[in-house]
C-alpha positions in Angstrom: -16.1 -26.4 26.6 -12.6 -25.4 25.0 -9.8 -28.4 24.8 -7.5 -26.9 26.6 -5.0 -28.3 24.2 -6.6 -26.4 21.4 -6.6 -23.0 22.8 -4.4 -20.6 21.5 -2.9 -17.3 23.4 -3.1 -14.0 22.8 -2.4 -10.5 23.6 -3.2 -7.3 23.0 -1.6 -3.9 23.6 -4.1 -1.5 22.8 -8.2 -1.5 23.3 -9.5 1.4 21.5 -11.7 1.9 18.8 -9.6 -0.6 16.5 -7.8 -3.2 19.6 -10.7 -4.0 21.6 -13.1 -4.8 18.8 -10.0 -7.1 17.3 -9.5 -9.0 20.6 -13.3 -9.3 21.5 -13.3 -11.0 17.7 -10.3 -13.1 18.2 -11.8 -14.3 21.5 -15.2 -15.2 19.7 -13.8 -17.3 17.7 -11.9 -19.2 20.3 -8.9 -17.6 21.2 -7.3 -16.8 25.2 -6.6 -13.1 24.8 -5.5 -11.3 27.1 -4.9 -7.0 26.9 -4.1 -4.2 28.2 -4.7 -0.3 27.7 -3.7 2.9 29.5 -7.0 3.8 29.5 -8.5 3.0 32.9 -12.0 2.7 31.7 -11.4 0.0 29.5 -12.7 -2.6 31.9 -15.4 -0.6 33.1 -16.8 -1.6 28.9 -16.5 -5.4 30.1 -18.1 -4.8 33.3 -20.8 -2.8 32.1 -21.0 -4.3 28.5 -21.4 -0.6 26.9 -18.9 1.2 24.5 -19.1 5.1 24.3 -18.3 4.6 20.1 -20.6 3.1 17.8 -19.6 -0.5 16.3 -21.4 -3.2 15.3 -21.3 -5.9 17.6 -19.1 -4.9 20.3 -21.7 -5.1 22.7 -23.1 -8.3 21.6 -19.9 -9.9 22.3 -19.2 -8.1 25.5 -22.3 -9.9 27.0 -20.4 -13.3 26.9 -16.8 -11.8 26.5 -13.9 -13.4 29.1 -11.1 -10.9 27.5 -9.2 -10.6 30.6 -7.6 -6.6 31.1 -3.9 -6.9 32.7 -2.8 -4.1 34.8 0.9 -3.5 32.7 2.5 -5.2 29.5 4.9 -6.7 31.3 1.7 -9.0 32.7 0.7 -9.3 29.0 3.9 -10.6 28.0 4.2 -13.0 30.7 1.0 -15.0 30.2 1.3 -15.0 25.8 4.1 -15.0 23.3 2.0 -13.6 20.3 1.2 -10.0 21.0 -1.0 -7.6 18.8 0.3 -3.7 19.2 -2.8 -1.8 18.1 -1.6 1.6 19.5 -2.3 4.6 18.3 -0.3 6.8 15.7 -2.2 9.9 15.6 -1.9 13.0 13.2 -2.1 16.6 14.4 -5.7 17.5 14.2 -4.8 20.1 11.5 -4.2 17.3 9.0 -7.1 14.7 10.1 -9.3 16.1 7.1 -12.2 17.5 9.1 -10.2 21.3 8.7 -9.1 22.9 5.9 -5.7 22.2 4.5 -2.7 24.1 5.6 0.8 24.9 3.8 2.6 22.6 6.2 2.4 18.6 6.3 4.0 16.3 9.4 4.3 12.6 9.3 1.9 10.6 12.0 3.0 10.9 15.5 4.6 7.3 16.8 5.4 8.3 20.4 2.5 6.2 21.2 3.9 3.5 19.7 7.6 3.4 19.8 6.7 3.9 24.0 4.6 0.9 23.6 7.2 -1.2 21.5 10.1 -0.1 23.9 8.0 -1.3 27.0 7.2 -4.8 25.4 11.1 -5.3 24.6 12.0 -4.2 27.9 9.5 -6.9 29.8 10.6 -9.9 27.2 14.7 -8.6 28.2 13.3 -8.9 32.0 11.4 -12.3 31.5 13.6 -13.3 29.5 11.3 -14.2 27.1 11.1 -14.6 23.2 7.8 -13.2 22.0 6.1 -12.4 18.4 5.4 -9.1 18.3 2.7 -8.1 15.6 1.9 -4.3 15.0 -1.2 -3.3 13.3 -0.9 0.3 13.8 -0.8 2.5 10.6 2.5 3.9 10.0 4.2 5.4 6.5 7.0 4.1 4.5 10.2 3.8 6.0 8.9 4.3 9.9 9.9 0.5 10.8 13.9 1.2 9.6 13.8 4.6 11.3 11.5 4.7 14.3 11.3 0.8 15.4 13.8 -1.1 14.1 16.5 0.7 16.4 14.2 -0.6 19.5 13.8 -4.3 19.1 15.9 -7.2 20.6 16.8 -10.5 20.1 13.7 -11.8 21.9 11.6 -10.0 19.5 10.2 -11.4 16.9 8.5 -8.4 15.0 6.3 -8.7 12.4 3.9 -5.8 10.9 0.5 -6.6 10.2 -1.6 -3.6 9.2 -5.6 -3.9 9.3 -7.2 -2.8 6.1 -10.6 -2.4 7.9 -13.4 0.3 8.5 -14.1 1.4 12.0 -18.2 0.7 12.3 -18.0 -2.8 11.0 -14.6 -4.1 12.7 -15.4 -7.3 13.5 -17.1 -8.3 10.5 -13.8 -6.7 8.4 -11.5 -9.2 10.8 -13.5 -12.4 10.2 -13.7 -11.8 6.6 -10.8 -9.7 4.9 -9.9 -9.5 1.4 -6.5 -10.4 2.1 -4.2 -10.7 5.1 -1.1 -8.6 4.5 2.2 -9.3 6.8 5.5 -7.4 6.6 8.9 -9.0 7.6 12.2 -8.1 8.0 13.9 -11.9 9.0 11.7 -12.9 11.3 9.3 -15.9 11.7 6.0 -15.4 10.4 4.7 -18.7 11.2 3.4 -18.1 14.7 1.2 -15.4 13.2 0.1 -17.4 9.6 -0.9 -20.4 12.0 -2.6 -18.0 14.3 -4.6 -16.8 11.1 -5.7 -20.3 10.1 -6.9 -21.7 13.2 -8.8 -18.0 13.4 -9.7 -17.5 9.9 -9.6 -20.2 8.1 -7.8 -20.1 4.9 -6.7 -17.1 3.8 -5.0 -15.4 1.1 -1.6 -14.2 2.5 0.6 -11.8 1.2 4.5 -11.7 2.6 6.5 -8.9 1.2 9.4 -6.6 3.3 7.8 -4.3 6.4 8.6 -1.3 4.1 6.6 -2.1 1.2 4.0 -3.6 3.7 4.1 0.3 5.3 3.4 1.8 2.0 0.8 -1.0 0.7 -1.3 0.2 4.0 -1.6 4.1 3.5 -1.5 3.5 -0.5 -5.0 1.3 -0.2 -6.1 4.1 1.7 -5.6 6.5 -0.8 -7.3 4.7 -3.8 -10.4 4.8 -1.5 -9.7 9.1 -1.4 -9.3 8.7 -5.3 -12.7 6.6 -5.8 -14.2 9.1 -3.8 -13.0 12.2 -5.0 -13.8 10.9 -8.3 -17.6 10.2 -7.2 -18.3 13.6 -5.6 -16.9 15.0 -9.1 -19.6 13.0 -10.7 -21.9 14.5 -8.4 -20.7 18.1 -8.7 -20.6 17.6 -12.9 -24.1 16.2 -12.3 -25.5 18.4 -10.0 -24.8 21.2 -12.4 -25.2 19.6 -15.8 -28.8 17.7 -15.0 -26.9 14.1 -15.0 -28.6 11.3 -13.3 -25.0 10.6 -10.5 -26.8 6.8 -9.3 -27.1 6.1 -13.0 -23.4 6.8 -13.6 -22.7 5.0 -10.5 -25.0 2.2 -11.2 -23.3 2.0 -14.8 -19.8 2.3 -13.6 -20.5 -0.2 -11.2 -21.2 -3.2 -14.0 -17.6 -2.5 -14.9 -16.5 -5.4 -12.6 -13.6 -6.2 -14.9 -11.3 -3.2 -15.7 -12.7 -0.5 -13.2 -13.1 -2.6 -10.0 -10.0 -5.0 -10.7 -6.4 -4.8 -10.8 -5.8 -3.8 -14.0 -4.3 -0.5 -14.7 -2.8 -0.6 -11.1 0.7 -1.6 -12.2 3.0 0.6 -12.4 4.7 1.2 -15.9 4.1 4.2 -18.3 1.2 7.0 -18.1 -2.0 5.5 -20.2 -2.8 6.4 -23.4 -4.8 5.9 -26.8 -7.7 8.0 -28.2 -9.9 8.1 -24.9 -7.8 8.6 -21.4 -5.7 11.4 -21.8 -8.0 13.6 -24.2 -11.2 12.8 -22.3 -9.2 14.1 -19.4 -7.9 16.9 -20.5 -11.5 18.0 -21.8 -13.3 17.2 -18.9 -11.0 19.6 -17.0 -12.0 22.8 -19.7 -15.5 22.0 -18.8 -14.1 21.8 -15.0 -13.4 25.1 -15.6 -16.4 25.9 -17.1 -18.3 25.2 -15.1 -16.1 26.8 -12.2 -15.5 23.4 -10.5 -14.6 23.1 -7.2 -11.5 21.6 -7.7 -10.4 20.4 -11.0 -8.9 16.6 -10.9 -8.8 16.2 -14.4 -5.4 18.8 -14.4 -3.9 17.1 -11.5 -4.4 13.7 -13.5 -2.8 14.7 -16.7 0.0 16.6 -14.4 0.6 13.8 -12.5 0.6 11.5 -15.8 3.0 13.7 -17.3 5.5 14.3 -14.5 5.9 10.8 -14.0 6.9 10.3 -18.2 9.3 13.2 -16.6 10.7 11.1 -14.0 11.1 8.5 -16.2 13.4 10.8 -18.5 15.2 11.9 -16.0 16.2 8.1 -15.1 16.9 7.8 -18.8 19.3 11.0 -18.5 21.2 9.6 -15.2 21.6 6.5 -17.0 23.0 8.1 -19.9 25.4 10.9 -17.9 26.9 7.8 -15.8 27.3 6.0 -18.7 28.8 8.3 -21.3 26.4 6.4 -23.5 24.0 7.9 -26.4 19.9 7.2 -25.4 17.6 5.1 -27.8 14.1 4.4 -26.7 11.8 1.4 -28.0 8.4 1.2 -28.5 5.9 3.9 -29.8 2.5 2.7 -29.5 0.5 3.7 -26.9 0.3 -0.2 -25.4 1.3 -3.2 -26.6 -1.6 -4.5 -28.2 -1.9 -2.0 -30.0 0.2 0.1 -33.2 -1.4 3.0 -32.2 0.2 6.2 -31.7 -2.3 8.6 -30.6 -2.0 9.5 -26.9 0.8 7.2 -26.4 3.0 7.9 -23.3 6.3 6.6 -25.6 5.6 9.7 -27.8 5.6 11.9 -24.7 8.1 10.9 -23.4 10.1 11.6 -26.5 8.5 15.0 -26.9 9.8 15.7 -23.1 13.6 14.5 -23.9 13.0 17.0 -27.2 12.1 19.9 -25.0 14.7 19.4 -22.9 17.2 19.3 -25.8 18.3 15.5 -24.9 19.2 13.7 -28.3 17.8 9.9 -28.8 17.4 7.6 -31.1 13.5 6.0 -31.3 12.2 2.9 -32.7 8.9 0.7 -32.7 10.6 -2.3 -35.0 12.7 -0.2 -37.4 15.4 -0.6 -34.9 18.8 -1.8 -36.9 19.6 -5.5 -37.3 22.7 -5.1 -35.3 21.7 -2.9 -32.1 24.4 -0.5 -30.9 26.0 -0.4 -27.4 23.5 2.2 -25.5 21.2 3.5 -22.9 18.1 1.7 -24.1 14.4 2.6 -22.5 11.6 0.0 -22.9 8.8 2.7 -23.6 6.0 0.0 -24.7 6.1 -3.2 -23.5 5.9 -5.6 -26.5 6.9 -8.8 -25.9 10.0 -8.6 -28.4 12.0 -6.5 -26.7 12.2 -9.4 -23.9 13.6 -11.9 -26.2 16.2 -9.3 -27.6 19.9 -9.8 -26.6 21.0 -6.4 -25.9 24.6 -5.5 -26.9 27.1 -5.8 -23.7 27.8 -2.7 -21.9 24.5 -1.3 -22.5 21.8 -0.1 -19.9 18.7 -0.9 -20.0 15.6 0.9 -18.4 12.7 -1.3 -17.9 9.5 0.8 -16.3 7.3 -2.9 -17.0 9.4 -5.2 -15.4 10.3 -7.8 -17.7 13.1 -7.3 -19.4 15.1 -10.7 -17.9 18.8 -9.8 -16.8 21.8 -10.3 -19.4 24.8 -11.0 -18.5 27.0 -7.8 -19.1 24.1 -5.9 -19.9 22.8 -3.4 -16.6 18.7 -3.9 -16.5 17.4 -1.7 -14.2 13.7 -2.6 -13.4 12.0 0.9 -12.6 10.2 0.6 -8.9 11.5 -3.4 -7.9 14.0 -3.6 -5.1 16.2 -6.4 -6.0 16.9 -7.4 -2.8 13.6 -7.7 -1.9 12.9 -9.8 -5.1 15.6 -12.3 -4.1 14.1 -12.9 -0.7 10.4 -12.2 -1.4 10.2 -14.5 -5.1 8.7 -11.6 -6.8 
């Protein structure tokens, strides 16, 4: 029998295919939840212990489950003050994936959720009631400011929690995830943290600002596309050329270090060298060689390219606002390296060229005394962090290391500053 002294509350707003799975799992492992659904037939599943979706376990727990269905939120919010929203934010079935693509595009649709979110604020303003609001629901960057934000009160603490799990194994994605990812904007995310523990166990945490938290969510999403894409390529190539696709995915596989890992995930310059950018550009001839379905290998080397492009258009800015002349360090394609070949640096001086911008460019040749300017770190060599830059100057940094100087503007290409102040990044 449960201490009642141990037992911790919960709620749920939302039993579908993600929210019901989540609270039966929360309740397994020793947790009060309590829920509740516009969907009448939700506790027809508890009574008859049968799902009409396919996920492992469900039903297994239903047999023994005491998840108690309320009849509104406000009854939700009166018996817990942590509550889950796992409502819905659908996309118009054009844009779901199982059709072809269309011309237009539409963001997800959040009157689901902002009906749900208004609902729970107006019952803790009518209890009078400060509550912990956590939403899981999937939502792109910038919907919190815009679409939430504007509904919250002072009884609300809100906190975004996306899942990053895989509907068919639910519950075994909740009791063991690779990380737990909150977003906060204030609030108080101990409630949930300590929730997560007693749950959980230890876990690996990550706090960062609800917007980045937004974007985290759909962008781990689309590196699963990108694998993917990237594997049915492999198949198409092999299908057509007589390669063996398990053997490349069996080989690709034992590349546990510098495919499946972190590193070429941070954002800087485009990649370079004597492999990445020419293996990609000839793999996409024999895309079209071979009349491939659709030819990644371009979009890659465009993508690569306009973002060097991007980066010279910051350099530009920074030189029109401040009337000063543009010198960019750093050649080599990387920093461990005094190769040129392939090197984004050397692109992104052969953009500027095109576009008729005038710069100055140096590896280590730079003068001894270093002129006031509007500097870009193009490779990140460790040097150019321990090099006082002249005051007045500007300097871009796409790496993020380039420490702050006093009279000197740094601008660190993709880090919000406030956010680094608060968050410790």
């Amino acid at each position: 029998m449960l201490d009642p002294t141990k037992i911790r509350h919960a709620g749920i707003i939302g039993l579908g295919k993600l929210g019901l799975p989540v609270a039966l799992a929360m309740e397994a492992r020793g947790n009060r939840v309590v829920g509740y659904d516009v969907n009448p037939q939700i506790k027809n599943y508890l009574k008859k212990n049968k799902i009409p979706f396919q996920e492992e376990r469900v039903e297994e727990l239903l047999v023994s489950a005491q998840l108690e269905i309320l009849d509104s939120i406000e009854a939700v919010v009166q018996k817990t003050d942590l509550i889950f929203c796992a409502v819905q934010t659908p996309h118009d079935s054009k844009h779901e994936g199982h059709k072809p693509l269309v011309k237009s595009r539409t963001d997800f649709d959040y009157s689901y959720l902002k009906q749900a979110v208004s609902d729970i604020v107006a019952a803790a303003e009518k209890l009078n009631k400060k509550i912990t609001l956590v939403v899981i629901s999937t939502c792109l960057p910038g919907t919190y400011k815009r679409e939430i934000k504007p509904l919250l009160s002072a009884n609300i603490n809100y906190v975004y929690n996306p899942y990053f799990i895989a509907m068919g194994t639910v519950i075994n994605d909740f009791y063991n995830p690779e990380f737990i990812l909150i977003g906060n904007d204030g609030g108080n995310t101990t409630p949930l943290i300590n929730f997560y523990k007693l749950t959980l166990g230890k876990q690996q945490v990550f706090v960062t600002d609800i917007t980045t938290a937004e974007g985290i969510k759909v962008f781990y999403n689309t590196f699963i596309t990108a694998k993917t894409v990237l594997g049915n390529i492999y198949g198409e190539l092999s299908h057509k050329l007589g390669m063996n696709v398990d053997h490349i995915h069996q080989v690709l596989a034992l590349a546990a270090d510098r495919l499946m890992s972190p590193k070429y995930l941070k954002s800087g310059v485009g990649d370079g060298g004597g492999c990445h950018p020419r293996d990609n550009i000839a793999l996409s001839y024999l895309a079209k060689q071979h009349n491939l379905s659709f030819d990644i290998f371009e979009n890659l080397m465009i993508a690569r390219e306009k973002h060097m492009e991007w980066l010279g258009d910051l350099l530009e800015q920074a030189m029109k606002e401040s009337g000063l002349a543009a010198i960019i360090l750093g050649k080599s394609f990387k920093p461990e390296s005094n190769l040129k070949i392939g090197s984004p640096a050397i692109l992104l001086a052969n953009i500027l060229k095109n576009k008729g911008i005038k710069f100055e460019h140096y590896e280590f040749d730079y003068p001894t005394k270093l002129a006031k300017a509007a500097y870009f770190i193009a490779t990140g060599h460790q040097h150019f962090a321990e090099m006082a830059f002249p005051k007045g100057s500007v300097v871009i940094d796409p790496f993020r290391y380039i420490p702050q100087q006093v009279g000197v503007k740094v601008i660190p290409v993709g880090l919000n500053m406030e956010t680094q102040e608060v968050f410790g990044v």
